[in-house]
OpenMM code with the backbone's topology and positions (N, CA, C; nanometers):
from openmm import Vec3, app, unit

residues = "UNK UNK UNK UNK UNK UNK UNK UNK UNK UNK UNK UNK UNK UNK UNK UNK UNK UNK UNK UNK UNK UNK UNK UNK UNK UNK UNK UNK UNK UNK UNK UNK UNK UNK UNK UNK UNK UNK UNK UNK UNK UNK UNK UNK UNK UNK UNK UNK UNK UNK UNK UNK UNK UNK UNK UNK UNK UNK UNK UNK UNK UNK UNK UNK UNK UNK UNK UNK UNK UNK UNK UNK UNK UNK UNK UNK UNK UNK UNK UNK UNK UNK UNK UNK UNK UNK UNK UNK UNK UNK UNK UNK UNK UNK UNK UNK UNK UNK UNK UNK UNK UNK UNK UNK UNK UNK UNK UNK UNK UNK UNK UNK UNK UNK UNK UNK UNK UNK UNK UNK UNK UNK UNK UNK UNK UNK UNK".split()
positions = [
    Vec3(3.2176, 7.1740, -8.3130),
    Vec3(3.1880, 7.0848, -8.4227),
    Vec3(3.2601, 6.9522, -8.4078),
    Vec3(3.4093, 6.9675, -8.3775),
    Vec3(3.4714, 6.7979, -8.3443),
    Vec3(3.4149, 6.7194, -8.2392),
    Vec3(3.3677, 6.7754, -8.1189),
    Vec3(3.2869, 6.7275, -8.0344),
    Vec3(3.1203, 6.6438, -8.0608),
    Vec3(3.1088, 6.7328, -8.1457),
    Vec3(2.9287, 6.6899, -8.2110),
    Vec3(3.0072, 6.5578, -8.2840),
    Vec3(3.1186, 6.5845, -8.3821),
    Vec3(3.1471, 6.4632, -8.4592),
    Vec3(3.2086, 6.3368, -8.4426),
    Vec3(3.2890, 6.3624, -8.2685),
    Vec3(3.3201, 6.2872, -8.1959),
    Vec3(3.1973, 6.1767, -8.1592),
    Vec3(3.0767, 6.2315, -8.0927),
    Vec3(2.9784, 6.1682, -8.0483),
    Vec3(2.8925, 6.0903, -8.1165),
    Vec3(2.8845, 6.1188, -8.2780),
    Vec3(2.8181, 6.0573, -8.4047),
    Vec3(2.9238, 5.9331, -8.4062),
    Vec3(3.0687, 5.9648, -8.3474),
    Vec3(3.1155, 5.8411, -8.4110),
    Vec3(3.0834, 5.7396, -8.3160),
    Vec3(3.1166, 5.8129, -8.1536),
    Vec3(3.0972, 5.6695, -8.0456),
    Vec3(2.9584, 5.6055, -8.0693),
    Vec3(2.8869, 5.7102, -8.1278),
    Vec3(2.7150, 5.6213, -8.1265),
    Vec3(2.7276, 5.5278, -8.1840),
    Vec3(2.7716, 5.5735, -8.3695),
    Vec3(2.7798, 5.4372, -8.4570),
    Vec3(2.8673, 5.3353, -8.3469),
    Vec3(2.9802, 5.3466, -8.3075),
    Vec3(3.0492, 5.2186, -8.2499),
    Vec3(3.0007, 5.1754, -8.1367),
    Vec3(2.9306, 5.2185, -8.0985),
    Vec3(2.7985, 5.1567, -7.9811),
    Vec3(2.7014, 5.0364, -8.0587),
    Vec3(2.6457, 5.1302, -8.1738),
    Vec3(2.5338, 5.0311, -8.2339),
    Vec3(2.5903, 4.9531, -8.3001),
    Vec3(2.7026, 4.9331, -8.3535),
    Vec3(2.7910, 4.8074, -8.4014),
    Vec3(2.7912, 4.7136, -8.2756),
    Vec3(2.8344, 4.7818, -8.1900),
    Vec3(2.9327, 4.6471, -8.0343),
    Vec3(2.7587, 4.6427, -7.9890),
    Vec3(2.6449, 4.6862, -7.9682),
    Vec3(2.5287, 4.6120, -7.9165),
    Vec3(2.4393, 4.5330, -8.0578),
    Vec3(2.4485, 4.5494, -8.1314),
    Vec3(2.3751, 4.4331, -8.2442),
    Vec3(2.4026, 4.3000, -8.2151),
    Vec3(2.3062, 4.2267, -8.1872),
    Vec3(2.3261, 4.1075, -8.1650),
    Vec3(2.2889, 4.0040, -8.3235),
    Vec3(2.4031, 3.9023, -8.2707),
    Vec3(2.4139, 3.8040, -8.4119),
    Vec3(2.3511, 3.7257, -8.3498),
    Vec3(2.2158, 3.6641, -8.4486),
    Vec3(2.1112, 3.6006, -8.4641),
    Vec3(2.1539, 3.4539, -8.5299),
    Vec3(2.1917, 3.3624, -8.4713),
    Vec3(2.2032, 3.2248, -8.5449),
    Vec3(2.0931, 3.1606, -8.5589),
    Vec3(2.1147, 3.1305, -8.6974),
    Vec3(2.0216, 3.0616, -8.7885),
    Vec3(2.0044, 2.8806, -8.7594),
    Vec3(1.8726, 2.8858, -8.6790),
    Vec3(1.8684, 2.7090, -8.7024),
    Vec3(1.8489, 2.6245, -8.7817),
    Vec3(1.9100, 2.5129, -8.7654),
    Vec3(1.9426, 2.4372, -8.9018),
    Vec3(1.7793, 2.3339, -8.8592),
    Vec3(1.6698, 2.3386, -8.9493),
    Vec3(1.6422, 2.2318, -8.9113),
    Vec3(1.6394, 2.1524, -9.0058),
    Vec3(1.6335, 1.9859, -8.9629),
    Vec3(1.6784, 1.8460, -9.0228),
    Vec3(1.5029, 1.8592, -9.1234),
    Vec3(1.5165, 1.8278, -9.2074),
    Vec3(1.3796, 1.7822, -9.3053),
    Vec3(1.4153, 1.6783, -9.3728),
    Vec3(1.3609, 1.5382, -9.3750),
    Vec3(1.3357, 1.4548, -9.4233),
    Vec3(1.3660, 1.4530, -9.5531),
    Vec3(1.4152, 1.3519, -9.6710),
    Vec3(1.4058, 1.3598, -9.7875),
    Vec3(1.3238, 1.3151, -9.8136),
    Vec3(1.2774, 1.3606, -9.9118),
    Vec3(1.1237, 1.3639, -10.0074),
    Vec3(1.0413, 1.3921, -9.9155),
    Vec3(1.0069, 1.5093, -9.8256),
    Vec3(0.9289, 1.4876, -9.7404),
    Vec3(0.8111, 1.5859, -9.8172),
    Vec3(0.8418, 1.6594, -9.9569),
    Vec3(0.7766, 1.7068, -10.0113),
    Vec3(0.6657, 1.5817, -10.1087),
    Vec3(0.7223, 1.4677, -10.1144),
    Vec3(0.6704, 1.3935, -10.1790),
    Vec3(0.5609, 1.3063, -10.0984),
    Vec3(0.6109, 1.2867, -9.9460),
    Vec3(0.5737, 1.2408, -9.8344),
    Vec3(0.4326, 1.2890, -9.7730),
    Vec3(0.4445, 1.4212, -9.8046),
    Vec3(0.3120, 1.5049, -9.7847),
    Vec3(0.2063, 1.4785, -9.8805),
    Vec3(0.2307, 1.4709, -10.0115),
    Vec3(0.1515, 1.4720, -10.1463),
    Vec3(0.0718, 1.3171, -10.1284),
    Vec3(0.1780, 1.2278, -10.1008),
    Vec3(0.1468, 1.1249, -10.1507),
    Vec3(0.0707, 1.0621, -9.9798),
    Vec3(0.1070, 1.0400, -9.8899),
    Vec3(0.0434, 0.9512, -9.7650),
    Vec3(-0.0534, 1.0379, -9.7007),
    Vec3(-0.1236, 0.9424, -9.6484),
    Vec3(-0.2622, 1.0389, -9.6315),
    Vec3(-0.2688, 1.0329, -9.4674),
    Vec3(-0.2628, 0.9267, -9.4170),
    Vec3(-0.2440, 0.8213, -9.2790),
    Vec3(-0.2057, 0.7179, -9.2504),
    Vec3(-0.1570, 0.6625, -9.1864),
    Vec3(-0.0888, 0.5062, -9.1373),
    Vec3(-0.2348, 0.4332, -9.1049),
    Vec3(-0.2667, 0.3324, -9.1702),
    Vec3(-0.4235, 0.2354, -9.1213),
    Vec3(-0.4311, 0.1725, -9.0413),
    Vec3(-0.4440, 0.2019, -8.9106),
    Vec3(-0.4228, 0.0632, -8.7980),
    Vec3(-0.5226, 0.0419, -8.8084),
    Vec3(-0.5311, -0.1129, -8.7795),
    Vec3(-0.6596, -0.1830, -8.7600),
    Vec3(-0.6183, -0.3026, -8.7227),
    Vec3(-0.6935, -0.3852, -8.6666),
    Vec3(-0.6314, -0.5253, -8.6329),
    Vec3(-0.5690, -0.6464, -8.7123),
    Vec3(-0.5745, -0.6196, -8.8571),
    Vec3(-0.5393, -0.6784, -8.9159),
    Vec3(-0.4059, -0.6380, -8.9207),
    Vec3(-0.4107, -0.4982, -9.0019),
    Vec3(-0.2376, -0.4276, -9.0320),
    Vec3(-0.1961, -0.4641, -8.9042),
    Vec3(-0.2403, -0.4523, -8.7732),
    Vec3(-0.1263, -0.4978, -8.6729),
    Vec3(-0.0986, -0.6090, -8.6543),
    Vec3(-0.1587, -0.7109, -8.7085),
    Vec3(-0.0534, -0.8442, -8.7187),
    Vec3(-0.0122, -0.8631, -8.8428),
    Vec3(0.0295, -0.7678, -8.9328),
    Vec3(0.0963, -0.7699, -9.0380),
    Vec3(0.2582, -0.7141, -8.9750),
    Vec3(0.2552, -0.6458, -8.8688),
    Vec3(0.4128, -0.6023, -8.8031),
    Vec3(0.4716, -0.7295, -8.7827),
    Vec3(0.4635, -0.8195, -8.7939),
    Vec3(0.5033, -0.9568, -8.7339),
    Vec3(0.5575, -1.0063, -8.8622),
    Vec3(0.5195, -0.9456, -8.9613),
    Vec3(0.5803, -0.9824, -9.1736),
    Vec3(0.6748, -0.8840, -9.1780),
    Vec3(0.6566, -0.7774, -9.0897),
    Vec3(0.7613, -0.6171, -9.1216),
    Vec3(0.6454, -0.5796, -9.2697),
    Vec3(0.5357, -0.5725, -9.2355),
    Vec3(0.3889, -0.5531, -9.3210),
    Vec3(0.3783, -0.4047, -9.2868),
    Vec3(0.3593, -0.2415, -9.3477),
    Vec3(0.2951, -0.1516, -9.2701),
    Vec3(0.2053, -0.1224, -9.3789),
    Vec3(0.0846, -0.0787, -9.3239),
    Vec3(-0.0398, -0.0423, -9.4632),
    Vec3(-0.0829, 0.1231, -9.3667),
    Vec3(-0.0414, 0.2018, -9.4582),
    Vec3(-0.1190, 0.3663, -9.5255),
    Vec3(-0.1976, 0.3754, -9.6159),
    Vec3(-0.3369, 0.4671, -9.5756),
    Vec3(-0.3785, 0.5192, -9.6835),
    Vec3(-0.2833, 0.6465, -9.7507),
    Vec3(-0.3463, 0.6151, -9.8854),
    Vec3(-0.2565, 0.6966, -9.9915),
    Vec3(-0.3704, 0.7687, -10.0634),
    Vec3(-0.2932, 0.8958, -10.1459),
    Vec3(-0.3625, 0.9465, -10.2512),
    Vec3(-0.4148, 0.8849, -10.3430),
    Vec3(-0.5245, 0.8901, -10.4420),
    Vec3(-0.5758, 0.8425, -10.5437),
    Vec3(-0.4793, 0.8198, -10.5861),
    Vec3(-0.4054, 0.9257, -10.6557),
    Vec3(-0.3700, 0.9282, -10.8099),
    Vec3(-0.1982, 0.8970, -10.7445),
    Vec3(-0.1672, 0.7891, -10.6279),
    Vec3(-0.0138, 0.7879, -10.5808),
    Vec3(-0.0051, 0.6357, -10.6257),
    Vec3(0.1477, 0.6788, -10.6954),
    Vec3(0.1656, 0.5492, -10.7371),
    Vec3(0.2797, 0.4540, -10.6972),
    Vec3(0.3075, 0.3446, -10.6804),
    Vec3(0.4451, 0.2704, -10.5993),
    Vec3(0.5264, 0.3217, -10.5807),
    Vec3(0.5604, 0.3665, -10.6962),
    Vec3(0.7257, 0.4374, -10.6738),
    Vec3(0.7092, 0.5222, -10.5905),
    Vec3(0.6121, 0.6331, -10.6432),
    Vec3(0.6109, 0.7150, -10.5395),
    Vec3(0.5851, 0.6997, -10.3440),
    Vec3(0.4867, 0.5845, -10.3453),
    Vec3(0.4967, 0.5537, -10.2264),
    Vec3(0.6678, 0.5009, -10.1473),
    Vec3(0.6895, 0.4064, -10.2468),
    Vec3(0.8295, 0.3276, -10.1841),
    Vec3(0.9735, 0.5059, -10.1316),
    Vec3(0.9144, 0.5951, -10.2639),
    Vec3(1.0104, 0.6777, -10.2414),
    Vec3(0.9869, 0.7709, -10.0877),
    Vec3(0.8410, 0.8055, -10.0686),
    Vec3(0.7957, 0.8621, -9.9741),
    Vec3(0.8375, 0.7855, -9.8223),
    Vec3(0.8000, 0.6735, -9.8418),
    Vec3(0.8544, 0.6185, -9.7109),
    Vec3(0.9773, 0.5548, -9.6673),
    Vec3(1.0732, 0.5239, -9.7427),
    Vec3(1.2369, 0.5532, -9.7540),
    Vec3(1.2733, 0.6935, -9.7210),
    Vec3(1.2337, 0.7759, -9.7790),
    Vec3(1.2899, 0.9436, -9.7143),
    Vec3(1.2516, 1.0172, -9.6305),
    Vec3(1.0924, 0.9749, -9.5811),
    Vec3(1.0059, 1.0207, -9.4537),
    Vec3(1.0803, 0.9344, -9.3619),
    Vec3(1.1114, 0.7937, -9.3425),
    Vec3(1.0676, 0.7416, -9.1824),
    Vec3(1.2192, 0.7002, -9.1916),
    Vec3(1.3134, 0.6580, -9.3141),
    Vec3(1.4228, 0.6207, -9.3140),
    Vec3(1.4282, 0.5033, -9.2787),
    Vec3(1.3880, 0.4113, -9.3680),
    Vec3(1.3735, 0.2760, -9.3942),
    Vec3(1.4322, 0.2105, -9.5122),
    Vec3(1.4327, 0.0944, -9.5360),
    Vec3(1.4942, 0.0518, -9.6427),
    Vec3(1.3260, -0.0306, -9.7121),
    Vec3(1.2902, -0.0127, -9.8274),
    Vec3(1.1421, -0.0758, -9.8398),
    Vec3(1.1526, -0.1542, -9.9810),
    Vec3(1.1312, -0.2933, -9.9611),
    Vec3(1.1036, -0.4047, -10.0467),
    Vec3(1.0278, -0.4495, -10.1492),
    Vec3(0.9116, -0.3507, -10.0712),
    Vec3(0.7623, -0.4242, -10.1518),
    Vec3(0.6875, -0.3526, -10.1664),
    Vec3(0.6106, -0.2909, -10.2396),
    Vec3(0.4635, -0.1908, -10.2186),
    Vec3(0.3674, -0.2703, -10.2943),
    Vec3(0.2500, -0.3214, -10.2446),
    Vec3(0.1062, -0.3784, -10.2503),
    Vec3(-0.0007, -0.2492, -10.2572),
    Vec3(-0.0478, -0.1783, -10.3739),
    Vec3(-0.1339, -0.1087, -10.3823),
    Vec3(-0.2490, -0.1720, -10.3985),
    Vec3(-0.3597, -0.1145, -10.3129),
    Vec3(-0.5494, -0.1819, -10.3660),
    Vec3(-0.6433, -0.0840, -10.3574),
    Vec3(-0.6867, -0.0959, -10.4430),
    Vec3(-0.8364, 0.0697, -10.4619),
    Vec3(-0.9505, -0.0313, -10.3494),
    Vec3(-1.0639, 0.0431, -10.3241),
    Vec3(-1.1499, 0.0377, -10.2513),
    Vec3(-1.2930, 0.0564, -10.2436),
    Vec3(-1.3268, 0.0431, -10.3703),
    Vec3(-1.4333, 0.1094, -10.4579),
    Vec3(-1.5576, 0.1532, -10.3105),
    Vec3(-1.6342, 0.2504, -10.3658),
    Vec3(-1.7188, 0.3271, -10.2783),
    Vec3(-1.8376, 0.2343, -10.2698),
    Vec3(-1.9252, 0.2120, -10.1323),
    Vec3(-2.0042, 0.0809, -10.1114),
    Vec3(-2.0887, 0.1449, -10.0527),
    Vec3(-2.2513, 0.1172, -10.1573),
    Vec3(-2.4042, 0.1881, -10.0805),
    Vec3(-2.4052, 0.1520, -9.9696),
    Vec3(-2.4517, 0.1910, -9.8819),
    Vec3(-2.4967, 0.1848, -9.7127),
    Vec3(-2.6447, 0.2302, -9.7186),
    Vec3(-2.7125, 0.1784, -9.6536),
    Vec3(-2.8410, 0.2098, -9.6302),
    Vec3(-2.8542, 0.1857, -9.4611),
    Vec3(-2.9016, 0.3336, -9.3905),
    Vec3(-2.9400, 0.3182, -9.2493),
    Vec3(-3.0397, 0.3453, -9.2656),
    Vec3(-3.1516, 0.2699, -9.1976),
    Vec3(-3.3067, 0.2994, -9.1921),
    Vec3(-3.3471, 0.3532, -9.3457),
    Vec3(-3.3914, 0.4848, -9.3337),
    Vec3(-3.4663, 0.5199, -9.4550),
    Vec3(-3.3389, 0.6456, -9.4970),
    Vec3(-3.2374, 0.6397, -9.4797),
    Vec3(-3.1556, 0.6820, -9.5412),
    Vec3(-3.0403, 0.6042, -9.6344),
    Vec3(-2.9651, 0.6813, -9.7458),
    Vec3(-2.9029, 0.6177, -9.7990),
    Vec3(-2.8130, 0.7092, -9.8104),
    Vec3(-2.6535, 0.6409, -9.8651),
    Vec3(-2.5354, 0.6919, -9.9033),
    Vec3(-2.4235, 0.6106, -9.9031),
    Vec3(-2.3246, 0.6906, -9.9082),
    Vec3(-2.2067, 0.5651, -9.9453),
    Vec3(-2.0799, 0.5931, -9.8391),
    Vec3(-2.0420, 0.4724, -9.8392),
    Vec3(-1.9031, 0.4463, -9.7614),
    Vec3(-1.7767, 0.4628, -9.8741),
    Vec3(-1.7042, 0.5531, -9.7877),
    Vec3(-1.6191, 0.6863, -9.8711),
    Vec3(-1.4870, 0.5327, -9.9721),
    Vec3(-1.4515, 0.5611, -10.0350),
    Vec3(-1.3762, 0.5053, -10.1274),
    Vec3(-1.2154, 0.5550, -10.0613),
    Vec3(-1.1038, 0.4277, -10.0798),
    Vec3(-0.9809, 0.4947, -10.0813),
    Vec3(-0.8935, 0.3956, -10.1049),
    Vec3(-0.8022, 0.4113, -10.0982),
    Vec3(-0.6390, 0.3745, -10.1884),
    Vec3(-0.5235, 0.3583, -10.0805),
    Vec3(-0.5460, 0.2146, -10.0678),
    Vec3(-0.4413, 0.1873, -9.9387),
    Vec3(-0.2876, 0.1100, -9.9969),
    Vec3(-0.1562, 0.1661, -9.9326),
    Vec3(-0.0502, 0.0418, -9.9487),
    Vec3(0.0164, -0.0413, -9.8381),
    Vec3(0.0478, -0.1477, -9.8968),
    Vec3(0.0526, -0.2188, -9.8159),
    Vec3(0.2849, -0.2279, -9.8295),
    Vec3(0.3040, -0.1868, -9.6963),
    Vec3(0.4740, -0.1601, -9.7822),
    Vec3(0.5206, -0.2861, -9.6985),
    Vec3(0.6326, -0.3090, -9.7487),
    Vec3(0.6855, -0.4562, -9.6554),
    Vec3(0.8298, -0.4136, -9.6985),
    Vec3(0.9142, -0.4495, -9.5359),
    Vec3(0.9779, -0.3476, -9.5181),
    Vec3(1.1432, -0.4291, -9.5385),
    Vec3(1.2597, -0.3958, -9.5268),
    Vec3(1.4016, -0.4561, -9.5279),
    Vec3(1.3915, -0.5045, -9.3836),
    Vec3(1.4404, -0.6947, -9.3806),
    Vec3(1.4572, -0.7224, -9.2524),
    Vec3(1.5130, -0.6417, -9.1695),
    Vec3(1.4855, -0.5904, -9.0101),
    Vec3(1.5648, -0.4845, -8.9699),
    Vec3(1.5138, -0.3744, -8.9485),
    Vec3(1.4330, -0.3596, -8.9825),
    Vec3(1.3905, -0.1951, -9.0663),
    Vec3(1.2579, -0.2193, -8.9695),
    Vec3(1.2390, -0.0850, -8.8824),
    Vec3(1.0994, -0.0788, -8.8159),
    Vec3(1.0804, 0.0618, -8.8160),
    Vec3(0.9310, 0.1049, -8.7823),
    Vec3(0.8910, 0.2104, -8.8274),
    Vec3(0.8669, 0.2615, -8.6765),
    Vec3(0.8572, 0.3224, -8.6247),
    Vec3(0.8342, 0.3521, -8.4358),
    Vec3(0.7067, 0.3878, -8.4160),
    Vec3(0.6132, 0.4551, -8.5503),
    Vec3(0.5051, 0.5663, -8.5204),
    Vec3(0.4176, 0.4185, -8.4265),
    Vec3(0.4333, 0.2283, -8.5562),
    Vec3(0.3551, 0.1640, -8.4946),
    Vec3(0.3268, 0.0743, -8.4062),
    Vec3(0.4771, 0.1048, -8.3314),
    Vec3(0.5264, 0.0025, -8.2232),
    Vec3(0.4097, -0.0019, -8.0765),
    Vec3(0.3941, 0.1314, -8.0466),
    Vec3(0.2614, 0.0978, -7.9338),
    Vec3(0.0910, 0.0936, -7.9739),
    Vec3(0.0634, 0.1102, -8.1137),
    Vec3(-0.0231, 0.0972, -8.1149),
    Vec3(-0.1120, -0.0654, -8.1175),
] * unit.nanometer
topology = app.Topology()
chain = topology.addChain("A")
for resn in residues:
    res = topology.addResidue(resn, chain)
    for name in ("N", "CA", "C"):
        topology.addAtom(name, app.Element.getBySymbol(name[0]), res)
């Protein structure tokens, strides 16, 4: 019987000394990046917004219903910028007619952020 109870013990102190400790990674998340998600939809390149980088100008589409603050807050805690200005403009939805079809060109809600001298954003440096 001390023998059987001998061997119950080396097991347990086996499966103690082989358990391996699992470290937990830290990962970095953005502040407000919950707000960041809700509120920006896409970054708008187009040839215009890109000679707006030359003002420290960046224009995203945004949610309908997103409003300055919320933008200025979203992109201060997403990209880690310091931000000056937010220029919101709706886009109202515009008939199109091809041949003998009809419909509309989709509606949306762009800002226009202008940024702390200094302050650059990287996503739009090669585009």
């Amino acid at each position: 019987m001390a023998a059987i109870e001998e061997k119950k013990e080396n097991v347990s102190k086996k499966d103690v000394a082989t358990k391996k400790v699992v470290k937990k990674a830290t990962v970095s998340v953005a502040e407000n990046a919950d707000i960041a998600y809700r509120v920006l939809v896409e970054p708008w390149i187009t040839e215009k917004s890109h000679a707006g980088l030359s003002e420290n100008k960046y224009v995203f589409r945004i949610t309908k219903d997103a409003t300055k603050q919320q933008v200025k807050k979203a992109i201060e805690g997403f990209y880690k910028v310091k931000v000056e200005k937010v220029a919101v403009l709706n886009s109202i939805a515009k008939k199109r007619v091809y041949g003998r079809f009809e419909g509309t060109k989709a509606a949306l809600k762009k800002a226009v952020v202008t940024l702390k001298e200094g302050d650059k954003i990287e996503l739009f440096q090669g585009a």
